[in-house]
C-alpha positions in Angstrom: 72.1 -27.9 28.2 69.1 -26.8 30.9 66.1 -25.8 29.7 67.0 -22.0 31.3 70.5 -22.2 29.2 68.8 -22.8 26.1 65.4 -20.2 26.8 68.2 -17.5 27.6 71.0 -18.4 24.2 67.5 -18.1 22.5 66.1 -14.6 24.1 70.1 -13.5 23.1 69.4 -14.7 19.8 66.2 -12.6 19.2 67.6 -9.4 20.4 70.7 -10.0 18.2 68.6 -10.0 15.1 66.3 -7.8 16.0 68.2 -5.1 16.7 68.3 -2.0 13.8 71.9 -2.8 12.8 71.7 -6.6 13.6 75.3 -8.4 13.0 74.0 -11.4 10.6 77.1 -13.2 11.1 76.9 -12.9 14.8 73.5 -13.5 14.7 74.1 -17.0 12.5 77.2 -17.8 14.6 75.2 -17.8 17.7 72.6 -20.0 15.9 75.0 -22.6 14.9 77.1 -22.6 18.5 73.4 -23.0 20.0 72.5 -25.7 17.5 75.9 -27.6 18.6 75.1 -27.8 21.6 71.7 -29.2 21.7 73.5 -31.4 19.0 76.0 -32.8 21.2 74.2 -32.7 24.9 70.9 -34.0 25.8 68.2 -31.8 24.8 65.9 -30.0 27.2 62.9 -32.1 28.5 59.9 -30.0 26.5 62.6 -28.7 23.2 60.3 -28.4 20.3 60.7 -28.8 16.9 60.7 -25.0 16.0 63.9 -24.7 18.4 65.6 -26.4 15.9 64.0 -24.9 12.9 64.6 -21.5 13.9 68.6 -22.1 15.1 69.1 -23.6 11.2 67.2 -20.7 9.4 69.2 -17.8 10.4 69.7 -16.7 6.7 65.7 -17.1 5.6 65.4 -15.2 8.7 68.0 -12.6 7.5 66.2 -12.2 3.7 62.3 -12.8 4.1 60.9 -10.3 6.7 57.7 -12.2 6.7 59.1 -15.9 7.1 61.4 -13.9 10.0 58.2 -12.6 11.8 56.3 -15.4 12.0 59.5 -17.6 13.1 59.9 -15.0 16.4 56.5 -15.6 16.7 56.9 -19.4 17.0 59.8 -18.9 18.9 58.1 -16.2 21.7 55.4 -18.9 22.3 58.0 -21.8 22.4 59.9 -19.4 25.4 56.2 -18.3 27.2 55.6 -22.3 27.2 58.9 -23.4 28.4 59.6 -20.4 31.1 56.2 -21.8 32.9 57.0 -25.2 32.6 60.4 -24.3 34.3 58.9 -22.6 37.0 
């Protein structure tokens, strides 16, 4: 998986679940199908820690609008960082 596969499964990710009527089960499926992959491929030169913590906590995500924002947060600076570094 390229850095530019995992930046864009990730930006898919966020709209999913940020959507009004986000699908949860979508949303966690793509999660865990993301997760697999960096799983079972190399990782990305530059993958952070929160990449990881944020494909496994779909359901915190889903119940704790706080823990949620501050995970997109994380996530958004992980993406600005990674789409310069791909550049």
């Amino acid at each position: 998986m390229t850095l530019k596969e995992l930046s864009a499964a990730l930006q898919r990710i966020l709209e999913a679940e940020q959507s009004p009527d986000a699908d949860w089960p979508e949303v966690e499926k793509r999660c865990h199908r993301t997760l697999g992959l960096l799983k079972s491929h190399p990782a990305p030169d530059y993958t952070d820690e929160i990449v990881y913590v944020f494909l496994d906590d779909a359901r915190l995500r889903r119940d704790d609008a706080d823990y949620a924002r501050v995970q997109r947060e994380r996530l958004r600076n992980w993406l600005d960082g990674s789409e310069k570094i791909s550049r």
